[in-house]
C-alpha positions in Angstrom: 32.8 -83.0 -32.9 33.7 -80.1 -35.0 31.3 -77.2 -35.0 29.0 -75.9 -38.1 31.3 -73.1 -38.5 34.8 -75.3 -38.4 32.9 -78.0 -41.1 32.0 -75.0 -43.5 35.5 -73.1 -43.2 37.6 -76.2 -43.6 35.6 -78.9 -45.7 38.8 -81.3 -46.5 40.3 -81.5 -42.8 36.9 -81.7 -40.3 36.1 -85.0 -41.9 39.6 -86.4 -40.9 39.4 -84.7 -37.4 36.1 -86.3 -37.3 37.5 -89.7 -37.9 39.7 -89.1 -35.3 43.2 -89.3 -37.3 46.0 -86.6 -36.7 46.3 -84.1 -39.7 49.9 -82.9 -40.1 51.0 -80.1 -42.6 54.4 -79.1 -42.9 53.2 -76.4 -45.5 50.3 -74.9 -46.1 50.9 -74.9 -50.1 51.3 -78.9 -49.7 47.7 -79.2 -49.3 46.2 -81.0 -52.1 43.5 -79.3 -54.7 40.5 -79.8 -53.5 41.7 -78.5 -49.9 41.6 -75.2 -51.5 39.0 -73.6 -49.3 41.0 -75.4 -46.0 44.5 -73.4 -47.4 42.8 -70.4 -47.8 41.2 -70.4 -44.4 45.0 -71.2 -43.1 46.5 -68.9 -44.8 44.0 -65.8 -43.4 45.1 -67.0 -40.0 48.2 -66.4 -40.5 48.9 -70.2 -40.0 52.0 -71.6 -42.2 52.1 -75.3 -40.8 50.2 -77.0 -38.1 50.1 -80.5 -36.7 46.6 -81.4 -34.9 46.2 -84.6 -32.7 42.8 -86.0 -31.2 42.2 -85.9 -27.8 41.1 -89.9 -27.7 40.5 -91.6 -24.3 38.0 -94.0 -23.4 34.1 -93.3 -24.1 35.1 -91.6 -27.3 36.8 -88.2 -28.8 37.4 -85.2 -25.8 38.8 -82.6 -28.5 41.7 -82.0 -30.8 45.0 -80.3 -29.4 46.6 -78.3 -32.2 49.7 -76.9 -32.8 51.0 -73.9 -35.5 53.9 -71.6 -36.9 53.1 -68.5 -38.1 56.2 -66.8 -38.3 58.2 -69.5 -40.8 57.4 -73.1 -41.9 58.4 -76.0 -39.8 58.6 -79.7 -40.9 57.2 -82.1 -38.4 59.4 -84.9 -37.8 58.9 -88.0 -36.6 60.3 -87.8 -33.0 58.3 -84.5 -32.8 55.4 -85.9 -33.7 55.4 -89.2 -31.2 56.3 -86.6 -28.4 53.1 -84.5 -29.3 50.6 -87.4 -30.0 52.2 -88.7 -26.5 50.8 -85.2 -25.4 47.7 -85.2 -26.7 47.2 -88.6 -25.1 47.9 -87.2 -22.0 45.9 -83.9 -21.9 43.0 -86.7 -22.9 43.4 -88.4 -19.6 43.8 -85.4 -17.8 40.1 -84.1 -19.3 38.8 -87.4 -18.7 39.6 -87.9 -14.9 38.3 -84.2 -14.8 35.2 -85.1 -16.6 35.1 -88.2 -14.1 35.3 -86.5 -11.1 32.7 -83.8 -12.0 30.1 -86.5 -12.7 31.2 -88.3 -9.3 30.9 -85.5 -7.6 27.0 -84.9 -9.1 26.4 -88.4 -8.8 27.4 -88.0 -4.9 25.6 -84.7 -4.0 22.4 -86.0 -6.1 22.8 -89.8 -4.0 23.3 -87.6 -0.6 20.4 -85.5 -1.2 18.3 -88.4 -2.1 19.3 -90.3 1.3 18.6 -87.0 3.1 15.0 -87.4 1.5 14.5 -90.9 2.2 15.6 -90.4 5.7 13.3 -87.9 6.2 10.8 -89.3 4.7 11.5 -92.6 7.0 11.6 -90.8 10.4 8.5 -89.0 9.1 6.7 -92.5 8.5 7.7 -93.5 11.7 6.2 -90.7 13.2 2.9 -91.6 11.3 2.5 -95.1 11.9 3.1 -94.2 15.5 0.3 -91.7 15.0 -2.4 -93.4 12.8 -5.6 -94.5 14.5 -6.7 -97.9 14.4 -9.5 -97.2 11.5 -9.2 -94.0 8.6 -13.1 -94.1 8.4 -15.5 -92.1 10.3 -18.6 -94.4 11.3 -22.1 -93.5 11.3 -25.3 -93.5 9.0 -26.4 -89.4 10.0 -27.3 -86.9 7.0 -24.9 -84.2 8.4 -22.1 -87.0 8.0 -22.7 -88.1 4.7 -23.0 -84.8 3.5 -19.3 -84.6 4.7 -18.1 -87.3 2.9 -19.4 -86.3 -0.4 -17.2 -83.2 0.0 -14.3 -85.6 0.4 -15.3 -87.7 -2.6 -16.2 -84.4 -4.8 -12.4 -82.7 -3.2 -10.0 -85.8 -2.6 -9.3 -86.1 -7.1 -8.4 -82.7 -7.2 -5.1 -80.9 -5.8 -7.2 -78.0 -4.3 -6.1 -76.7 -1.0 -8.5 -78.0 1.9 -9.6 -76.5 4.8 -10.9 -79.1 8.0 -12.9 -77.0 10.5 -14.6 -79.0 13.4 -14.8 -79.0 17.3 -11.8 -81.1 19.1 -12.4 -84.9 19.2 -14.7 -84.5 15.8 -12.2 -86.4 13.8 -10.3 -84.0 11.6 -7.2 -85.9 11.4 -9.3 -88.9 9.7 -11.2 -86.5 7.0 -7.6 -85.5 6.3 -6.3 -89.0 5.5 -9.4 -89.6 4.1 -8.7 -87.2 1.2 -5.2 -88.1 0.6 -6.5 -91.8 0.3 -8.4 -90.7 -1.9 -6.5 -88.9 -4.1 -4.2 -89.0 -6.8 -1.1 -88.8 -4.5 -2.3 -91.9 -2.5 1.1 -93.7 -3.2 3.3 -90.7 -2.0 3.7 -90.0 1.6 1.0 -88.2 4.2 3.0 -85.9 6.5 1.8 -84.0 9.5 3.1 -81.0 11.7 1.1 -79.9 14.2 1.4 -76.2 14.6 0.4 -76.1 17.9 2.6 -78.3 19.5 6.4 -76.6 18.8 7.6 -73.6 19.7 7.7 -70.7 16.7 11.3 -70.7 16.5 11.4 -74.1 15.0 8.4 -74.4 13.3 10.0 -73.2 10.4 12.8 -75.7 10.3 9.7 -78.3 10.7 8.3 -77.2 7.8 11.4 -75.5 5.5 14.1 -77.3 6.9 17.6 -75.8 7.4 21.4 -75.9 7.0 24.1 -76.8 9.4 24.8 -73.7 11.1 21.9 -72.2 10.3 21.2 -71.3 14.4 22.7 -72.4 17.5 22.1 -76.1 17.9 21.8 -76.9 14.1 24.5 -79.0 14.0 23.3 -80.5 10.6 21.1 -80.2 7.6 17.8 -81.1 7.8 15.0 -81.6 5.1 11.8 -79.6 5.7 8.2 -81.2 5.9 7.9 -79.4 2.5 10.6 -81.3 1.1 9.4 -84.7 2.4 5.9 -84.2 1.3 6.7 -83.3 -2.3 4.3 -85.2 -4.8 2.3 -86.0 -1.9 0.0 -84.2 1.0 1.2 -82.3 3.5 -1.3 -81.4 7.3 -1.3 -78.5 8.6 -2.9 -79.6 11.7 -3.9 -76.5 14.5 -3.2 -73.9 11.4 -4.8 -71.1 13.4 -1.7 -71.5 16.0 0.3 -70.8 13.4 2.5 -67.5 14.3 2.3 -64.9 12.2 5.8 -64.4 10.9 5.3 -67.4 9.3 2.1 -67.1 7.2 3.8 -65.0 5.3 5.8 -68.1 4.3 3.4 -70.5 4.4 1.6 -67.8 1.7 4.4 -68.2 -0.7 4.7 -71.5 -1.2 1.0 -72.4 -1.2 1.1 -69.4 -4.6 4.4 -70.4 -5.7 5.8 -74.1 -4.4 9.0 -72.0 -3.5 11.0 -71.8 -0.3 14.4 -71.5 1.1 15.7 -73.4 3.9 16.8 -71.9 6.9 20.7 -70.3 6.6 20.4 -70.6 2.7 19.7 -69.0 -0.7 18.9 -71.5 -2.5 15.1 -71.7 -3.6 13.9 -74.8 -3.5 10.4 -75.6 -4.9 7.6 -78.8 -3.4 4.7 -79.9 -5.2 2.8 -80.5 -1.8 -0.9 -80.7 -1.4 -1.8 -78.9 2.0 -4.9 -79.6 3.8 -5.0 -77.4 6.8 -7.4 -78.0 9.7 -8.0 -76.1 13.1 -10.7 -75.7 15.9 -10.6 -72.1 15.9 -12.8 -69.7 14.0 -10.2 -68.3 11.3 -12.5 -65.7 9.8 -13.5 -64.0 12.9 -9.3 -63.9 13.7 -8.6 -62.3 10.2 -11.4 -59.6 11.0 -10.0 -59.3 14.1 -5.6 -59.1 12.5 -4.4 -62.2 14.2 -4.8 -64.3 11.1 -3.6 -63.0 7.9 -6.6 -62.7 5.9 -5.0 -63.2 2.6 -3.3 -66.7 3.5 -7.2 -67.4 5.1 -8.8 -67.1 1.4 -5.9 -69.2 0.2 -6.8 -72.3 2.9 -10.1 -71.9 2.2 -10.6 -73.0 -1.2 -12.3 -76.2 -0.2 -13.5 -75.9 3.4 -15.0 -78.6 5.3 -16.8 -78.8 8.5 -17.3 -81.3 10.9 -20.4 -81.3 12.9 -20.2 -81.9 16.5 -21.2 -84.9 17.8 -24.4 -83.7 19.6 -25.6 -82.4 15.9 -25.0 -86.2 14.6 -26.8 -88.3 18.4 -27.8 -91.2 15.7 -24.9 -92.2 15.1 -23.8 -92.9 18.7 -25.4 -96.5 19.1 -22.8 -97.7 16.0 -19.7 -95.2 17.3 -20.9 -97.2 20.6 -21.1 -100.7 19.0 -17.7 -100.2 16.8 -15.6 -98.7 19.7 -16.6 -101.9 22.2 -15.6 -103.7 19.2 -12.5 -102.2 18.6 -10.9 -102.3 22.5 -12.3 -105.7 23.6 -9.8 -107.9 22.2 -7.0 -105.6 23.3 -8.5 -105.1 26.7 -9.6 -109.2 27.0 -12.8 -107.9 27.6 -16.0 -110.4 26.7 -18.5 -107.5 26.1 -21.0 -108.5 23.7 -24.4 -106.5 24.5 -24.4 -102.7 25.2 -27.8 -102.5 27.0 -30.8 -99.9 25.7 -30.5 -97.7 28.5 -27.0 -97.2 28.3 -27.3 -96.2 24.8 -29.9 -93.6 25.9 -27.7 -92.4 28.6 -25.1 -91.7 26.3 -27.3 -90.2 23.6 -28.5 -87.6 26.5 -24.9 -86.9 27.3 -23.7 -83.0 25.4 -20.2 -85.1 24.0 -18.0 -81.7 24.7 -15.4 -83.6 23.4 -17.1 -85.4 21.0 -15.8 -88.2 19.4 -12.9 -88.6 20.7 -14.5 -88.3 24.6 -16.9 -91.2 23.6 -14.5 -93.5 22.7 -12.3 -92.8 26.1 -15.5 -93.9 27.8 -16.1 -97.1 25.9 -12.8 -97.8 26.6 -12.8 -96.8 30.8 -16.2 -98.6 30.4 -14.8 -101.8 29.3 -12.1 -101.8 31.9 -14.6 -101.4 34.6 -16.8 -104.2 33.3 -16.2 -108.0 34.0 -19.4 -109.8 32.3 -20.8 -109.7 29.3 -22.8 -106.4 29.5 -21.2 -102.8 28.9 -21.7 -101.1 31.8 -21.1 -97.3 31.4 -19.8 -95.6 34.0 -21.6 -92.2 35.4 -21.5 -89.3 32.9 -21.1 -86.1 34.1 -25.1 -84.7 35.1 -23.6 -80.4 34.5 -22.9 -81.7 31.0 -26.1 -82.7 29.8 -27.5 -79.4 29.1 -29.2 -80.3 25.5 -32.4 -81.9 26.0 -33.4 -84.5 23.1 -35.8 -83.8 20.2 -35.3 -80.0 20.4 -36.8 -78.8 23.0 -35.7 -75.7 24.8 -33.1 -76.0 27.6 -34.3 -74.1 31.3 -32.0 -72.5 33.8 -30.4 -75.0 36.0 -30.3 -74.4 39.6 -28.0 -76.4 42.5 -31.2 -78.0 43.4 -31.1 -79.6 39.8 -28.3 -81.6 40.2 -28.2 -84.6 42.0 -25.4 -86.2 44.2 -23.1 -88.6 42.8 -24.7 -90.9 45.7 -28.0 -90.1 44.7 -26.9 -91.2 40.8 -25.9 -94.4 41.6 -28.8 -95.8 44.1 -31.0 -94.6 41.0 -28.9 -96.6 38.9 -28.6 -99.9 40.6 -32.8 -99.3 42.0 -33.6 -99.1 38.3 -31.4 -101.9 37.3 -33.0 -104.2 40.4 -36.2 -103.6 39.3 -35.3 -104.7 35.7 -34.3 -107.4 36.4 -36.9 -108.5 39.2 -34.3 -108.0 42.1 -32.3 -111.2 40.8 -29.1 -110.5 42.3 -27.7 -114.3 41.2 -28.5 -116.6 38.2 -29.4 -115.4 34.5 -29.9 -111.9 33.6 -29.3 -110.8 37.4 -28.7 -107.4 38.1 -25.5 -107.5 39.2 -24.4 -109.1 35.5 -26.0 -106.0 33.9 -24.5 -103.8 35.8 -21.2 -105.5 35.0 -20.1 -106.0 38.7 -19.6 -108.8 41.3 -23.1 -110.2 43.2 -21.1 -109.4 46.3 -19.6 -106.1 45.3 -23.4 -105.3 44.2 -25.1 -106.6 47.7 -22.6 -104.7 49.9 -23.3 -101.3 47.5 -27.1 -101.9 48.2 -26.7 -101.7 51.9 -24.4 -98.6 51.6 -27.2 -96.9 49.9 -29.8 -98.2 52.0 -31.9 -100.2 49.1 -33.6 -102.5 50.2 -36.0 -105.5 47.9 -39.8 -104.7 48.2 -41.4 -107.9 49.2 -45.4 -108.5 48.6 -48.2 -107.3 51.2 -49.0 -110.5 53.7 -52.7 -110.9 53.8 -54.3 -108.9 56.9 -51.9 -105.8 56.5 -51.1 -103.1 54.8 -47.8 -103.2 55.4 -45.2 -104.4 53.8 -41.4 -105.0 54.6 -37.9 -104.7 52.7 -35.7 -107.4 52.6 -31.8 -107.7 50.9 -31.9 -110.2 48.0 
């Protein structure tokens, strides 16, 4: 369309450009009256005729292709003027295909990088469905974990940075999904990169991606973590292994949303909410300069910690109930009652590896069990260290720890006697202990236990018998 300027210097001939006709003058004085202003505006360009043609093709007007004398009139004739409309016609096309092939060629790059993202995004998915538990929930009725799940309800609406601290096997990884489930970016995708498990020199590419030839063995582009995340939430799991040449980074776009991938210039930007979680104790590393102390303030906006199992013993029984639950059916296990004394066993146990440990024991407890009953196999006697309701641990000695031997004639002596030495029929022994009769009898003589029987009248002695 013609510009302000054109429409105000030549009021009679815009409107007819406009319309898309061709305007030919053979002389400027042939104008009419009222094109005054337009033969003025001519005549200071030194223009004595001129011929203009639009530059039609389809999808409307492209331009106008003109042509002047300045030197001496000329009259336009009619072969002249076929040959130039002809012209214009084709300098139209010419713009057109040009036009065309611009917007193909954004079209393509915009369609490639879209099917880069959605590729990513896929593999990333795959990755995640491969790595998602069986339940996003933590379980248990303890004060110290509700109090951690009002953080997540107070943090998850916001977009605020989050910082998971916890011992390993707490459940980090679940308080994690648990926010992004809970957030506003619940439909966009929950990506993961832990820090700890690659090698510094690509957990940049990880999380910025890079181009092809970027470094030996990038043999094509990839799309960073960053990228992939973008509208949604992004873990940081094992932060505090992060190395750090690359905090620096990790600094920026946290501030800024802005990266570049590796081998290129380009800044790209990701609205990615980043929850970070680690086992280590990142303030005592930034006192100490292997954590940058700057990047530490910026994770910890919204910190959360986890407490350790042995802070939380009350919710064992239903972490108990839930995980026999769980690995039955997949096990083809018929475990339906978890004795009181196993629950007490395990609620004695320390849990180094907290929850995570208990649920590896449910599940090599289940194995081991053929009846009805979870049977739980021996917990390691170094590890209970805590004693229950507070009271004060005292030095442990050799002489305090028993045999493995010595465990297990205990355990089936106290099981016997629970069940009135029944070794067959209901509620025997050997179906609590979640064993065979015979496999029980033969571990009885092993040990040396042997059933009490009653006094016979006359003597004080008394004799022991296998059941």
């Amino acid at each position: 369309m013609p510009s302000p300027i054109f429409e105000s210097r030549f009021p009679y001939l815009a409107p007819r450009l406009r319309s898309g006709s061709a305007v030919v003058v053979n002389r400027i004085a042939d104008l009419p009256p009222e094109a005054a202003a337009d033969a003025e505006a001519l005549s200071t360009l030194g223009i004595r005729s001129m011929a203009t043609f639009p530059l039609s093709a389809t999808g409307g007007s492209l331009g106008w292709l003109s042509f002047g004398a300045i030197r001496q009139t000329h009259t336009w004739t009619e072969p002249e003027v076929r040959r130039l409309r002809l012209l214009a016609g084709a300098f139209a096309n010419a713009m057109l295909r040009r036009r065309k092939e611009v917007e193909l060629k954004a079209a393509l790059a915009e369609n490639l990088a879209l099917r880069e993202r959605v590729e990513a995004e896929n593999a990333v998915w795959r990755e995640e469905v491969l790595h998602c538990r069986e339940f996003d929930e933590l379980v248990g009725e303890s004060i110290a974990l509700k109090r951690v799940l009002l953080q997540v309800e107070q943090v998850a609406p916001t977009d605020s940075t989050v910082l998971v601290l916890g011992e390993t096997g707490t459940g980090k990884d679940l308080i994690a999904t648990a926010v992004h489930k809970r957030s506003r970016r619940a439909e966009r995708p929950l990506i993961r990169v832990n820090c700890a498990a690659l090698p510094a020199t690509l957990i940049e590419s990880e999380l910025f991606g890079h181009e092809k030839g970027a470094f030996t063995g990038a043999l094509a582009r990839k799309v960073g973590r960053f990228e992939v995340a973008d509208g949604g939430t992004l873990v940081l799991d094992e932060i505090g292994e992060l190395p750090l040449e690359l905090q620096a980074k990790l600094l920026r776009v946290l501030q800024s949303g802005e990266f570049e991938r590796l081998g290129s210039t380009t800044t790209r930007r990701s609205d990615a909410r980043v929850i970070a979680s680690t086992n280590r104790d990142l303030e005592s590393m930034a006192r100490e300069g292997t954590f940058r102390a700057d990047l530490y303030y910026r994770l910890g906006v919204f910190p959360i910690t986890l407490p350790p199992l042995r802070e939380r013993r009350e919710d064992i029984a239903l972490l108990t109930a839930y995980f026999v639950e769980k690995l039955r059916a997949k096990l083809d296990r018929q475990v339906t009652r978890i004795p009181d004394h196993t629950i007490a066993e395990l609620m004695a146990y320390d849990w180094p590896g907290n929850v995570r440990e208990l649920e590896n024991i449910v599940e090599r407890s289940l194995i081991l069990s053929s009846g009805s009953t979870l049977s739980v196999e021996r917990l390691p006697v170094a590890d209970r260290v805590r004693p229950m309701h507070g009271a004060a641990p005292g030095p442990e000695t050799a002489a305090d720890i028993r045999t493995l031997e010595q465990v297990e004639r205990d355990h089936i002596l106290a099981a016997c006697e629970r069940c009135g030495w029944r070794i067959n029929g209901t509620g025997n022994a050997a179906e609590c202990l979640g064993i065979n009769p015979n496999t029980l009898r033969s571990r009885m003589r092993k040990l040396g236990i042997l059933r009490p029987a009653a006094p016979r009248e006359g003597t004080r002695r008394s004799r022991r018998t296998l059941p």
